[in-house]
DSSP file (Angstrom, degrees, kcal/mol; ACC not computed):
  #  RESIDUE AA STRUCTURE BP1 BP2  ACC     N-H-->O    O-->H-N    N-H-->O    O-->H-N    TCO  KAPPA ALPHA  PHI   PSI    X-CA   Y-CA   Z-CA
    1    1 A X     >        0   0    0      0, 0.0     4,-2.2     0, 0.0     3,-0.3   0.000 360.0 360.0 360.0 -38.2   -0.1  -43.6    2.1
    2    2 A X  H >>  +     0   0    0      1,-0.3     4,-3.7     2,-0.2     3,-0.7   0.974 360.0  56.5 -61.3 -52.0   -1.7  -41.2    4.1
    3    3 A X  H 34 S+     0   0    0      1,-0.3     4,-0.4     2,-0.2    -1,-0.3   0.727 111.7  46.9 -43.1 -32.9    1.5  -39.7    5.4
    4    4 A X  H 34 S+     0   0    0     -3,-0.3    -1,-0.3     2,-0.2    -2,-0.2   0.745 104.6  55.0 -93.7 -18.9    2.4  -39.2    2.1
    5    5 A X  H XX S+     0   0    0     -4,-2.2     4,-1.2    -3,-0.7     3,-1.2   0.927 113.6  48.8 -31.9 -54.3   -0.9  -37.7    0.8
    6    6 A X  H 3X S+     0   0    0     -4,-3.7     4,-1.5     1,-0.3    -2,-0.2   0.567 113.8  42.3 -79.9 -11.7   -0.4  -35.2    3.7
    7    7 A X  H 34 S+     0   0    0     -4,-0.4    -1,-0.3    -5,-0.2     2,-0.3   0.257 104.2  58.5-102.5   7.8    3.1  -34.4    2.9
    8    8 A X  H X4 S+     0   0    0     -3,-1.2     3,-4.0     2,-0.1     4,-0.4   0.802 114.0  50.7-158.4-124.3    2.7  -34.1   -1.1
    9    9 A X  H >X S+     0   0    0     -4,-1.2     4,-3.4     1,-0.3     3,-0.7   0.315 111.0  45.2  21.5 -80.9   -0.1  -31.2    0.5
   10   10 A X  H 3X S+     0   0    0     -4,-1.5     4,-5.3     1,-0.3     5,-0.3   0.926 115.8  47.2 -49.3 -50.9    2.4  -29.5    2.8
   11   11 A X  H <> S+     0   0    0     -3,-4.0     4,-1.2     1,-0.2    -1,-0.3   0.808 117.8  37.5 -79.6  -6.6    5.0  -29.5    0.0
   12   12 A X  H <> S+     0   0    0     -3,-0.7     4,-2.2    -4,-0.4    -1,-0.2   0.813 113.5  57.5 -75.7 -40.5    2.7  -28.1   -2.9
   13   13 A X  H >X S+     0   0    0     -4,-3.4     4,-1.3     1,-0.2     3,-0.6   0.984 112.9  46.9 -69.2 -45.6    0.9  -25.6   -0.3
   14   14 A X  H 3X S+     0   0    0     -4,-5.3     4,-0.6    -5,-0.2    -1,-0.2   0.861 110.0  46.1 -57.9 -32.3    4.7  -24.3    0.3
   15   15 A X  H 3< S+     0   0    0     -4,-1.2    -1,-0.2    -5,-0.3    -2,-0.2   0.837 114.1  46.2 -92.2  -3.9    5.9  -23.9   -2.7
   16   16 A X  H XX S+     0   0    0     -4,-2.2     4,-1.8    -3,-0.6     3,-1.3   0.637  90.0  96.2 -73.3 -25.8    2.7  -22.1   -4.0
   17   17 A X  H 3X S+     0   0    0     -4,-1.3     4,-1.3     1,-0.2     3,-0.3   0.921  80.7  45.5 -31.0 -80.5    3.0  -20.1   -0.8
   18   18 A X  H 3X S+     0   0    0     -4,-0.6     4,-1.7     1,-0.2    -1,-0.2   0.853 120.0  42.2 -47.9 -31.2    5.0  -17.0   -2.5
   19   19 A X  H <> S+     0   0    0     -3,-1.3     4,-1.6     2,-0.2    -1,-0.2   0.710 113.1  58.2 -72.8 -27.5    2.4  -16.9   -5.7
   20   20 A X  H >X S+     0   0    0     -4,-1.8     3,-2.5    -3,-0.3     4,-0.8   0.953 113.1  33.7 -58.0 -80.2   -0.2  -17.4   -3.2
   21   21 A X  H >< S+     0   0    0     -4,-1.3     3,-0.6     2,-0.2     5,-0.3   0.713 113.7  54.9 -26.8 -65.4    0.7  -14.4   -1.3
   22   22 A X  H 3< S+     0   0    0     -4,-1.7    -1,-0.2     1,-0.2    -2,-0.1   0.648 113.5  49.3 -52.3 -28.1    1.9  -11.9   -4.5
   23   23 A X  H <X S+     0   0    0     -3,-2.5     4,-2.1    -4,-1.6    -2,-0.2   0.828 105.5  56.4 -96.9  -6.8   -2.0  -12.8   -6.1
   24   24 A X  H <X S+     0   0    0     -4,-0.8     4,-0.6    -3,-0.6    -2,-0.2   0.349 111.0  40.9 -97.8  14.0   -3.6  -11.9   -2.8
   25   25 A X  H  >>S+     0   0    0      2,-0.1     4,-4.8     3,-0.1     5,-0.9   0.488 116.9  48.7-100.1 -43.2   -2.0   -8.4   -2.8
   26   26 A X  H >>5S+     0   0    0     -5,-0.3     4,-3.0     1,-0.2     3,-2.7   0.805 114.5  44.1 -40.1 -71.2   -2.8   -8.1   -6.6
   27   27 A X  H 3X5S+     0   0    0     -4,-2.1     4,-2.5     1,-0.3    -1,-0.2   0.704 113.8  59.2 -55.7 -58.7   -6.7   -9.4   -5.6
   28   28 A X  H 3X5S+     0   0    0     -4,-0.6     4,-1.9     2,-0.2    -1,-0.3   0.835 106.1  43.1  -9.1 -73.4   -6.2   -6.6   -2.5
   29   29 A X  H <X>S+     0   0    0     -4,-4.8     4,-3.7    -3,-2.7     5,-0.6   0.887 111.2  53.6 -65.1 -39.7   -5.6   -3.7   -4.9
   30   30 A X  H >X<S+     0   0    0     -4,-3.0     4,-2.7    -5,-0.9     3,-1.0   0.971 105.8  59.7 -57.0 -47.2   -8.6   -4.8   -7.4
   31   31 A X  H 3<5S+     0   0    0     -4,-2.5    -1,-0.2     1,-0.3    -2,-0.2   0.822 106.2  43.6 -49.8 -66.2  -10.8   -4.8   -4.4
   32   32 A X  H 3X5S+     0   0    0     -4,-1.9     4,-0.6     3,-0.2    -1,-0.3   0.401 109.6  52.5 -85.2   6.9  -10.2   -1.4   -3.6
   33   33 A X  H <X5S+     0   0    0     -4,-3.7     4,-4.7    -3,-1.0    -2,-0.2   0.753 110.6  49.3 -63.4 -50.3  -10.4    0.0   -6.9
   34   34 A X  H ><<S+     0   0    0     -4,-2.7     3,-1.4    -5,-0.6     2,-0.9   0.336 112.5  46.3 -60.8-137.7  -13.6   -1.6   -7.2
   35   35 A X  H 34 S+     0   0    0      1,-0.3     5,-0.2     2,-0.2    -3,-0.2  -0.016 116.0  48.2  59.8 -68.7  -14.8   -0.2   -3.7
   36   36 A X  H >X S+     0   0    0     -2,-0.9     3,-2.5    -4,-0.6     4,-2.5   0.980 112.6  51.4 -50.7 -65.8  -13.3    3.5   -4.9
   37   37 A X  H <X S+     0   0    0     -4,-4.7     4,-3.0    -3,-1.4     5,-0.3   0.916 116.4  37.8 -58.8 -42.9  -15.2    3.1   -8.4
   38   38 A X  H 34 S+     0   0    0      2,-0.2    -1,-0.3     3,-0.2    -2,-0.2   0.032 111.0  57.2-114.6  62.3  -18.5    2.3   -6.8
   39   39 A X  H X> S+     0   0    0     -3,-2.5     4,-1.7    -2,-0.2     3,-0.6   0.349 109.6  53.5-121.1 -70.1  -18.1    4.9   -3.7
   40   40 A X  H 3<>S+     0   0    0     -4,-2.5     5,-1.2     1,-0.3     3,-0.5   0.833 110.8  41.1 -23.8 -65.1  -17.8    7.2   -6.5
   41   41 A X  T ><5S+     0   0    0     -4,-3.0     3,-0.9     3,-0.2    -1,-0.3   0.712 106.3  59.1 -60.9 -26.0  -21.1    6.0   -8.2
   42   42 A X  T <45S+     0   0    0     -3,-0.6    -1,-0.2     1,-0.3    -2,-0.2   0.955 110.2  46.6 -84.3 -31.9  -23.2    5.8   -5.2
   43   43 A X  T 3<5S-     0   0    0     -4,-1.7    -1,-0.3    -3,-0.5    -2,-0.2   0.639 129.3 -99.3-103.8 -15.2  -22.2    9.9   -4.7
   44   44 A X  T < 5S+     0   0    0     -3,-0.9    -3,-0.2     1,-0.3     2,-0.2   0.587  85.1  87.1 127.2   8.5  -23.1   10.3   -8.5
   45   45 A X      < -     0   0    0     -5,-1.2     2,-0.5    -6,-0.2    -1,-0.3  -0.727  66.0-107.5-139.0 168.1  -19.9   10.3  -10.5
   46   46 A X        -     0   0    0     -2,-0.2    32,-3.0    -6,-0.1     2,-0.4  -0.834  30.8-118.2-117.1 174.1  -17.5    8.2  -12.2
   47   47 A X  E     -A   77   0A   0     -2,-0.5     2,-0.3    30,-0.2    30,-0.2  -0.777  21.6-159.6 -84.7 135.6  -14.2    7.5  -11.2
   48   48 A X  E     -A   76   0A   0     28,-1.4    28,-2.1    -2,-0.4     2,-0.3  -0.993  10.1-144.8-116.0 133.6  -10.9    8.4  -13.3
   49   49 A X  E     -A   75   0A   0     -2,-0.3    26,-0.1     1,-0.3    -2,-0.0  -0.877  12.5-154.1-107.1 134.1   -7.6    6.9  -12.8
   50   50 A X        -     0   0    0     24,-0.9    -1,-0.3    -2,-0.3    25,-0.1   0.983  41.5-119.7 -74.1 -46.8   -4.8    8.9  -13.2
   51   51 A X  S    S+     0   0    0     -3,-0.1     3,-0.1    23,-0.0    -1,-0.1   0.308 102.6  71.6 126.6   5.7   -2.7    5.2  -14.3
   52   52 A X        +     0   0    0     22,-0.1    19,-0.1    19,-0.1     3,-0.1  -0.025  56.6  93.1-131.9  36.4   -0.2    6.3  -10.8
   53   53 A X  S    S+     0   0    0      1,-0.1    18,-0.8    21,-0.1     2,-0.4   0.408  82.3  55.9 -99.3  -1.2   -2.2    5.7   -8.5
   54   54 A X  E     +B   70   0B   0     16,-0.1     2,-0.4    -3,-0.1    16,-0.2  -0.992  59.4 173.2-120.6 129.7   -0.5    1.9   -8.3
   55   55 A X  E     -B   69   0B   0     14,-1.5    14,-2.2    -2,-0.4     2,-0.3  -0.984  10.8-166.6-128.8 138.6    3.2    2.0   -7.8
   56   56 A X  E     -B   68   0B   0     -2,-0.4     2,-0.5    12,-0.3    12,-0.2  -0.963  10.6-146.0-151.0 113.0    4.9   -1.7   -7.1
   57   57 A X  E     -B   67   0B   0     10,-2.9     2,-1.8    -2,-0.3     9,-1.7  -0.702  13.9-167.5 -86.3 102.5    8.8   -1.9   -5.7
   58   58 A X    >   +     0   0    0     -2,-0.5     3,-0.9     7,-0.3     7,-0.1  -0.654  26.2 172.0 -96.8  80.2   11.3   -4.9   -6.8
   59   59 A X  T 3   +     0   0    0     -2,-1.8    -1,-0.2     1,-0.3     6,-0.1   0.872  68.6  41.0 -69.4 -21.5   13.8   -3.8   -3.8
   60   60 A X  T 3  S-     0   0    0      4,-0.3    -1,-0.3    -3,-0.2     2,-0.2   0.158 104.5-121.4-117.4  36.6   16.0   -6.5   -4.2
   61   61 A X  S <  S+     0   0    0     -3,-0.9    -2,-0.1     1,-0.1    -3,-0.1   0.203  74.4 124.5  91.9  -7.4   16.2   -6.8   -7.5
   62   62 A X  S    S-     0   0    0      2,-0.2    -1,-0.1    -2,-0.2     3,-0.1   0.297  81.4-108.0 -81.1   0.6   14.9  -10.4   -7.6
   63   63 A X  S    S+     0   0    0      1,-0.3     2,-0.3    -5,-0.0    -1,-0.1   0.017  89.5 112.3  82.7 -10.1   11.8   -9.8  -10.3
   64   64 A X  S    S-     0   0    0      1,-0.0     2,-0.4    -4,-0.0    -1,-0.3  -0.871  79.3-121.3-102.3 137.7    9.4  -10.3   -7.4
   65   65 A X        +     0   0    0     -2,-0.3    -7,-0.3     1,-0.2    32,-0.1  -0.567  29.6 179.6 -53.9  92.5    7.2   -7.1   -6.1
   66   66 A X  S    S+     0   0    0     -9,-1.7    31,-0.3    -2,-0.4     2,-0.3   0.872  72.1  27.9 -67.2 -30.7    8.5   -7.0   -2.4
   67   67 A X  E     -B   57   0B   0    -10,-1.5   -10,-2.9    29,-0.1     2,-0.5  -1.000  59.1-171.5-145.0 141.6    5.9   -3.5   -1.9
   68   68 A X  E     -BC  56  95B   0     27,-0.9    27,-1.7    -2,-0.3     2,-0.4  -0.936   8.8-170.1-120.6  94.4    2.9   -2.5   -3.5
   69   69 A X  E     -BC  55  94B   0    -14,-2.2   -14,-1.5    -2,-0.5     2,-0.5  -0.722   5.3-171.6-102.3 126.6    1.4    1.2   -2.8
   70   70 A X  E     -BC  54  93B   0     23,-1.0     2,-1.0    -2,-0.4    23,-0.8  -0.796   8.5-173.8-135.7  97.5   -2.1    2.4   -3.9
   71   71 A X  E >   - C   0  92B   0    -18,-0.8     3,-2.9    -2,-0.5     2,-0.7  -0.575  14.3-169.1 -85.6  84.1   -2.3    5.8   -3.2
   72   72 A X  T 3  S+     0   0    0     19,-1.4    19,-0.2    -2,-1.0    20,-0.1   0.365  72.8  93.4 -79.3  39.9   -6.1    7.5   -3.9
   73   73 A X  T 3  S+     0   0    0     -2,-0.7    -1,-0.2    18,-0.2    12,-0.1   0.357  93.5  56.7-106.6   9.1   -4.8   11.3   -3.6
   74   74 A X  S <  S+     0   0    0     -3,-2.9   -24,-0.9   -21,-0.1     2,-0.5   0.558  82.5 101.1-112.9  10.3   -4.8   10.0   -7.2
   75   75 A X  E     -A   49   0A   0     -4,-0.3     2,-1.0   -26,-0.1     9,-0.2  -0.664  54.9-160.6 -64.6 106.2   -8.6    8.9   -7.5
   76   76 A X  E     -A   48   0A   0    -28,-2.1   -28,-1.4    -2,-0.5     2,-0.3  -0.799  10.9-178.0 -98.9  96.3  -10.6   11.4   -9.4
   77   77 A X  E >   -A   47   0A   0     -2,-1.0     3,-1.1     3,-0.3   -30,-0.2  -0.657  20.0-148.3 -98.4 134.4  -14.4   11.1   -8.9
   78   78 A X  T 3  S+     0   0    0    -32,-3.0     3,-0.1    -2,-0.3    -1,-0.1   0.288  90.6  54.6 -94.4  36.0  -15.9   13.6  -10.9
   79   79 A X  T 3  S+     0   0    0      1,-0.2     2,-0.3   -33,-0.1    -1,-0.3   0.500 118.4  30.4-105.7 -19.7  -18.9   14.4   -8.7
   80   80 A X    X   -     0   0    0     -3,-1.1     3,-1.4     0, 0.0    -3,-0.3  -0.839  50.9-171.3-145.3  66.7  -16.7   15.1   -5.7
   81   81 A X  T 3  S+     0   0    0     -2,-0.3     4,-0.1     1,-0.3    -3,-0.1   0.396  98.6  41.8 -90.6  33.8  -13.2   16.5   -5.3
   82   82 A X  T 3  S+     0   0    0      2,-0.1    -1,-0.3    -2,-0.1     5,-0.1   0.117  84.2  95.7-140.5  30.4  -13.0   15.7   -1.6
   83   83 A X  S <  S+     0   0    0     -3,-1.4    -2,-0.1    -6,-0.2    -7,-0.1   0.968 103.9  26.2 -71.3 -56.1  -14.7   12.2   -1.9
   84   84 A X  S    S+     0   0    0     -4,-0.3     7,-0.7    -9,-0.2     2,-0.3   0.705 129.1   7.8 -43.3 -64.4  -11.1   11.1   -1.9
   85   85 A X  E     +E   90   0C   0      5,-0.1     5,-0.2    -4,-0.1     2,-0.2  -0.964  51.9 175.1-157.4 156.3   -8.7   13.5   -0.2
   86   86 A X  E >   -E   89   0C   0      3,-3.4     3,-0.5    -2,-0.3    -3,-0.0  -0.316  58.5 -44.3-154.5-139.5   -9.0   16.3    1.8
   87   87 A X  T 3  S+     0   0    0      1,-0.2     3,-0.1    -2,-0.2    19,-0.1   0.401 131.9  50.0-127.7 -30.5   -6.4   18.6    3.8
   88   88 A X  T 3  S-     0   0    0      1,-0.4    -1,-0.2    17,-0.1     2,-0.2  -0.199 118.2-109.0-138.9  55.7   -4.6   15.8    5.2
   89   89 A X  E <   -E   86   0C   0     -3,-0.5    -3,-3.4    35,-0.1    -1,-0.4  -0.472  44.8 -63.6  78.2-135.4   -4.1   14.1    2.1
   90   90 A X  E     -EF  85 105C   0     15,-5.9    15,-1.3    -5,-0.2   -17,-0.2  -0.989  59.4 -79.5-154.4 165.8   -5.9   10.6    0.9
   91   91 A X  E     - F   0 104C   0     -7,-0.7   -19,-1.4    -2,-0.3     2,-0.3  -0.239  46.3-156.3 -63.0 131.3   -5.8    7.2    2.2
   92   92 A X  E     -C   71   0B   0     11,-0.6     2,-0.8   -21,-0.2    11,-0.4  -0.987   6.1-155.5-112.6 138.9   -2.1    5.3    0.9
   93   93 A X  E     -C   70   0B   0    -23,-0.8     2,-1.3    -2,-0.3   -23,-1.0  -0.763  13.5-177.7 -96.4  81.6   -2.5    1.7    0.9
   94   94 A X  E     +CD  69 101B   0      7,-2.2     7,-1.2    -2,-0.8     2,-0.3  -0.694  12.0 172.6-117.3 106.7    1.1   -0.3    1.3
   95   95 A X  E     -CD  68 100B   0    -27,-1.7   -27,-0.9    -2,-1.3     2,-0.2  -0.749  16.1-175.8-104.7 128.9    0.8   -3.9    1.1
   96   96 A X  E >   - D   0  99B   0      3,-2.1     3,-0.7    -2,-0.3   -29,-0.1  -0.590  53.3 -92.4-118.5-153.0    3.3   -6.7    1.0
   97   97 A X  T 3  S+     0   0    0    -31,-0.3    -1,-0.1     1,-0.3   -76,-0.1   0.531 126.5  18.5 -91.7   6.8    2.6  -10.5    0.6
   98   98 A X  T 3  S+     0   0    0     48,-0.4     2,-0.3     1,-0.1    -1,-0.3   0.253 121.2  49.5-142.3  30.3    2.6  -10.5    4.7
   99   99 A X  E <   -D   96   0B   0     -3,-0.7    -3,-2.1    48,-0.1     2,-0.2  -0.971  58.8-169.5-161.9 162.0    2.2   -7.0    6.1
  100  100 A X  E     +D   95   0B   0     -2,-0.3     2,-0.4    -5,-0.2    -5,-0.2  -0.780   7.1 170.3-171.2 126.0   -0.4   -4.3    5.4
  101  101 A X  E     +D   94   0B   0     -7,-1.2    -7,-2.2    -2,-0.2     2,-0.2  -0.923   4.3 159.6-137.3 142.8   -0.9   -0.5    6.2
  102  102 A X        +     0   0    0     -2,-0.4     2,-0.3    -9,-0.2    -9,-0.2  -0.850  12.5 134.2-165.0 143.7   -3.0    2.6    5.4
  103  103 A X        -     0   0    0    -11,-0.4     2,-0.9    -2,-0.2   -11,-0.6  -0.877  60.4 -53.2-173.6 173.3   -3.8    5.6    6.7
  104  104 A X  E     +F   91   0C   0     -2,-0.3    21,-0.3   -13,-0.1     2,-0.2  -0.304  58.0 159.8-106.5 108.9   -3.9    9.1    5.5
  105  105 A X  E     -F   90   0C   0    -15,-1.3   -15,-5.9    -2,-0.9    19,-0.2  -0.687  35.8-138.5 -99.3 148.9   -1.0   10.8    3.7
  106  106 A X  S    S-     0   0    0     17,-3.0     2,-0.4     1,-0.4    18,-0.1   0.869  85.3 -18.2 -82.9 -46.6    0.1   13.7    1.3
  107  107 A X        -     0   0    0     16,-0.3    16,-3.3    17,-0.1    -1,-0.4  -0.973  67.6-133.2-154.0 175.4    2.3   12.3   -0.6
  108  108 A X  B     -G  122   0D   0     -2,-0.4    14,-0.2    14,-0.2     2,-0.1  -0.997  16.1-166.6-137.7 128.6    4.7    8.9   -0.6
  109  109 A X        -     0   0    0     12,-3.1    12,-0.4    -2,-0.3    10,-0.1  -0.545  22.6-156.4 176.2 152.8    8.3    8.0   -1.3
  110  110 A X        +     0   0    0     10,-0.1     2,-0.2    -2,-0.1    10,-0.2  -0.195  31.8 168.0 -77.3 117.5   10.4    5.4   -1.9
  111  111 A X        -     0   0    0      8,-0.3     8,-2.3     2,-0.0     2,-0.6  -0.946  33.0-130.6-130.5 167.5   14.3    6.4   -1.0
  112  112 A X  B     +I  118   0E   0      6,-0.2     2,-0.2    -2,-0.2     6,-0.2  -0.764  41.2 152.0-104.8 123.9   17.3    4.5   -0.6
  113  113 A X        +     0   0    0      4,-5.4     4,-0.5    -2,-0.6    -2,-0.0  -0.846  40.6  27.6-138.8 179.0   19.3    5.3    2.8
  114  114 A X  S >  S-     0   0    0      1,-0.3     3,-1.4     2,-0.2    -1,-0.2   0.842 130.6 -19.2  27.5  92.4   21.7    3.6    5.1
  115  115 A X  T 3  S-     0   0    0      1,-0.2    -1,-0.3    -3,-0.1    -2,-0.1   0.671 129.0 -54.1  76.9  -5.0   23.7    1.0    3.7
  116  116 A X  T 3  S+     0   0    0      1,-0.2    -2,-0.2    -4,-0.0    -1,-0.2   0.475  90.0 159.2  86.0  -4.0   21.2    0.8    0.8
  117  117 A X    <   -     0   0    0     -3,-1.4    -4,-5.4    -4,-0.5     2,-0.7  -0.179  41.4-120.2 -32.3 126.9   18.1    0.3    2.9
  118  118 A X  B     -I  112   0E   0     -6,-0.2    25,-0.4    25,-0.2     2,-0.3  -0.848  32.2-176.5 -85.7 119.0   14.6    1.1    1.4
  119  119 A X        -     0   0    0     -8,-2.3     2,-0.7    -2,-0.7    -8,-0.3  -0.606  15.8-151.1 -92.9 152.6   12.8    3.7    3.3
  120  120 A X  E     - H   0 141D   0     21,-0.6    21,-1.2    -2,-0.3     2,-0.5  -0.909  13.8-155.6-134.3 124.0    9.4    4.8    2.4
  121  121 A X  E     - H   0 140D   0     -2,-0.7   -12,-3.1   -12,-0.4     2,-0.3  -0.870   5.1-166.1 -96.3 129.0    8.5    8.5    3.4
  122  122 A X  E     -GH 108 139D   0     17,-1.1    17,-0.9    -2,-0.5     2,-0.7  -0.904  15.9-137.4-100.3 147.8    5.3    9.5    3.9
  123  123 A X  E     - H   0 138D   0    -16,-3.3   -17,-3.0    -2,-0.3   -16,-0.3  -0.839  32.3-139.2-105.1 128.6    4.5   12.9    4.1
  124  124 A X        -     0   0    0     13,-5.0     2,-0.2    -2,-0.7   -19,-0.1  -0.343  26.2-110.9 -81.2 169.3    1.8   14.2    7.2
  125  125 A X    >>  -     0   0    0    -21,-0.3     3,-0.8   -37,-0.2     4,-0.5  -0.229  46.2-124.7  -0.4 119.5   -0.7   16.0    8.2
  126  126 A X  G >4>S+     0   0    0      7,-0.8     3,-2.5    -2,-0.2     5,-1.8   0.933 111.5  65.4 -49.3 -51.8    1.3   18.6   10.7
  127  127 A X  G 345S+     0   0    0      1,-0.3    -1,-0.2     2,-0.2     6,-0.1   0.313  83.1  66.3 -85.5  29.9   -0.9   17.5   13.2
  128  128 A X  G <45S+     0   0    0     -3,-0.8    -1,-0.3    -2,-0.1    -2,-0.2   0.578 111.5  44.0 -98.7 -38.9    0.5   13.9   13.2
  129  129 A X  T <<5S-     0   0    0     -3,-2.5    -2,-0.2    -4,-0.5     3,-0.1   0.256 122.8-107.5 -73.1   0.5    3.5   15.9   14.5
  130  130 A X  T   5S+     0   0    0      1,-0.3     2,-0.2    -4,-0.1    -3,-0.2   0.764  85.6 113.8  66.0  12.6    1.7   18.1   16.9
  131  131 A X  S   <S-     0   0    0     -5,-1.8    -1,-0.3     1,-0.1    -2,-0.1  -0.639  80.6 -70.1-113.6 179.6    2.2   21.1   14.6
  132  132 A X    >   -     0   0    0     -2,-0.2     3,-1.0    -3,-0.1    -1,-0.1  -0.431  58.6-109.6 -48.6 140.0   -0.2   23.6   12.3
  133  133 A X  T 3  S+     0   0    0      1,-0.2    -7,-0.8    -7,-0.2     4,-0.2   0.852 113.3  65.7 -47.8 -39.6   -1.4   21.3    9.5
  134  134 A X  T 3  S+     0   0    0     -9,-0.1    -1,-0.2    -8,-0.1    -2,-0.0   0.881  79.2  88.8 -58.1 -31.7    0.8   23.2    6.9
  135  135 A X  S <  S-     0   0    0     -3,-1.0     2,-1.2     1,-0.1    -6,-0.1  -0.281  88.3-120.2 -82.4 155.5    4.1   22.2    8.4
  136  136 A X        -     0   0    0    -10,-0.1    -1,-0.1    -9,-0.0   -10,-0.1  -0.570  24.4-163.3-109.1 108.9    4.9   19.2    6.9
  137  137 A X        -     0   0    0     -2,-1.2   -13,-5.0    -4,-0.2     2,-0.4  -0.327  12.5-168.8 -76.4 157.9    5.4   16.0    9.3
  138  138 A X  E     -H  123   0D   0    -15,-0.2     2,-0.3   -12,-0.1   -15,-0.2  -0.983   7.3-175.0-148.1 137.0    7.2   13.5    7.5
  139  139 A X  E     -H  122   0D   0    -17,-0.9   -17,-1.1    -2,-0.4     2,-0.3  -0.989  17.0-147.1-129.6 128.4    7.6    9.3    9.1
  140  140 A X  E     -H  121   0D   0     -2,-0.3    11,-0.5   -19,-0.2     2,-0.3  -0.630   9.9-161.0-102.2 159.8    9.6    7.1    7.3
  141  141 A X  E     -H  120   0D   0    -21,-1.2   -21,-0.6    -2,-0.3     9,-0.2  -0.997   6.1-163.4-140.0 114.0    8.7    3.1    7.1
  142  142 A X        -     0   0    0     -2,-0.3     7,-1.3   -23,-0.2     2,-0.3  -0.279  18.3-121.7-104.3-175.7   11.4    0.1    6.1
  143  143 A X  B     +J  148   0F   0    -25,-0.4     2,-0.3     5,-0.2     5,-0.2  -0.953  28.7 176.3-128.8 124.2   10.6   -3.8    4.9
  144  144 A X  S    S-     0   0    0      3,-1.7    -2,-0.0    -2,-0.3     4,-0.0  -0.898  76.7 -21.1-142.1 123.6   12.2   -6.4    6.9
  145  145 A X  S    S-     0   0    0     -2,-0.3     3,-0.1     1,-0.2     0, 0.0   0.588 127.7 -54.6  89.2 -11.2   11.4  -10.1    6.0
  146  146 A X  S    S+     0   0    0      1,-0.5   -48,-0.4   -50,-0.0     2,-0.3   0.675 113.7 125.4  89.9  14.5    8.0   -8.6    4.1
  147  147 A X        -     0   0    0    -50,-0.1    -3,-1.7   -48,-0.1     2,-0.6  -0.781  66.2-121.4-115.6 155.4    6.9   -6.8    7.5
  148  148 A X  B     -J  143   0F   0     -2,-0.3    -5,-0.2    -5,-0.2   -48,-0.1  -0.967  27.7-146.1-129.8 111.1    6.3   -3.2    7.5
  149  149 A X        +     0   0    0     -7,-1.3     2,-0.2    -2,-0.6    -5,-0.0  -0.048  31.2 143.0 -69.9 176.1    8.6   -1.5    9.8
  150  150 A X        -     0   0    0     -9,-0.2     2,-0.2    -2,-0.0    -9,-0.1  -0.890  45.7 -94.3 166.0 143.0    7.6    1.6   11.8
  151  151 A X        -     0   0    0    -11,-0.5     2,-0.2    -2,-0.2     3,-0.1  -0.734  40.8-111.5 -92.2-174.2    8.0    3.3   15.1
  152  152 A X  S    S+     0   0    0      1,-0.2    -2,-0.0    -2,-0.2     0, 0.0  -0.662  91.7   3.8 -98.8 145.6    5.6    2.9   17.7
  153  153 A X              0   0    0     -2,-0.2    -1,-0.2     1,-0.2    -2,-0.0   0.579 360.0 360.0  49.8  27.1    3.4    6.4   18.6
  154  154 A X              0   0    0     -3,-0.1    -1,-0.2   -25,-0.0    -2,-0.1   0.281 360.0 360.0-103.2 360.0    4.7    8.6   16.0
């Protein structure tokens, strides 16, 4: 009976597995909205959302969000306009239900190359490239499996 308790478990915890995953990105993003809104208030302001600051990718067409991007170079605290973003963008947030990245970008986007492959371009900082900050370094980032692809030291 026990063996079957425990196996009843395994198979419920698996097949919840993919919902599991898909609310803990959702849960993710609320998190750091909340966090933005009251970073904002502690500096004195409120927050305004432009309403594109959340952008969410069904690459293979299946109805499920494979990538979820929350990009605050669209956060507008109105005490602040550099609370947020500054010269070498604003923090992008790109989460799937098993992988997760951020670090500070100008702008983000999702193109289709090679074969149909989704790439995701971020746009630098120059000096992510070793150049003047104006020039514009650009690193693209794939999905394989729900892993967030990348080179290494780039």
């Amino acid at each position: 009976m026990k063996t079957i308790l425990t196996a009843l478990c395994f198979l419920i915890a698996f097949l919840s597995s993919s919902s599991a995953f898909s609310q803990s990105v959702e849960n993710r993003i609320d998190e750091l909205l909340t966090q933005a809104k009251e970073d904002c208030a502690s500096d004195g302001g409120v927050l305004e959302l432009s309403g594109s600051e959340v952008n969410k990718f069904d690459f293979d067409e299946d109805g499920v969000t494979d990538l979820s991007i929350l990009h605050e170079i669209d956060y507008n605290c109105s005490s602040s306009a550099s609370l947020f973003q500054g010269t070498a963008g604003a923090v992008v947030h790109i989460m799937t239900d098993k992988d997760y990245f951020s670090g500070y970008v100008r702008e983000v986007q999702a193109v289709t190359a090679f074969n149909n492959k989704q790439v995701i371009l971020l746009g630098l900082h120059g000096s992510a490239c070793d150049e003047a900050g104006y020039i514009r370094c650009v690193k693209a980032i794939s999905l394989h499996d729900g892993r967030i692809i990348s080179t290494k030291g780039h």
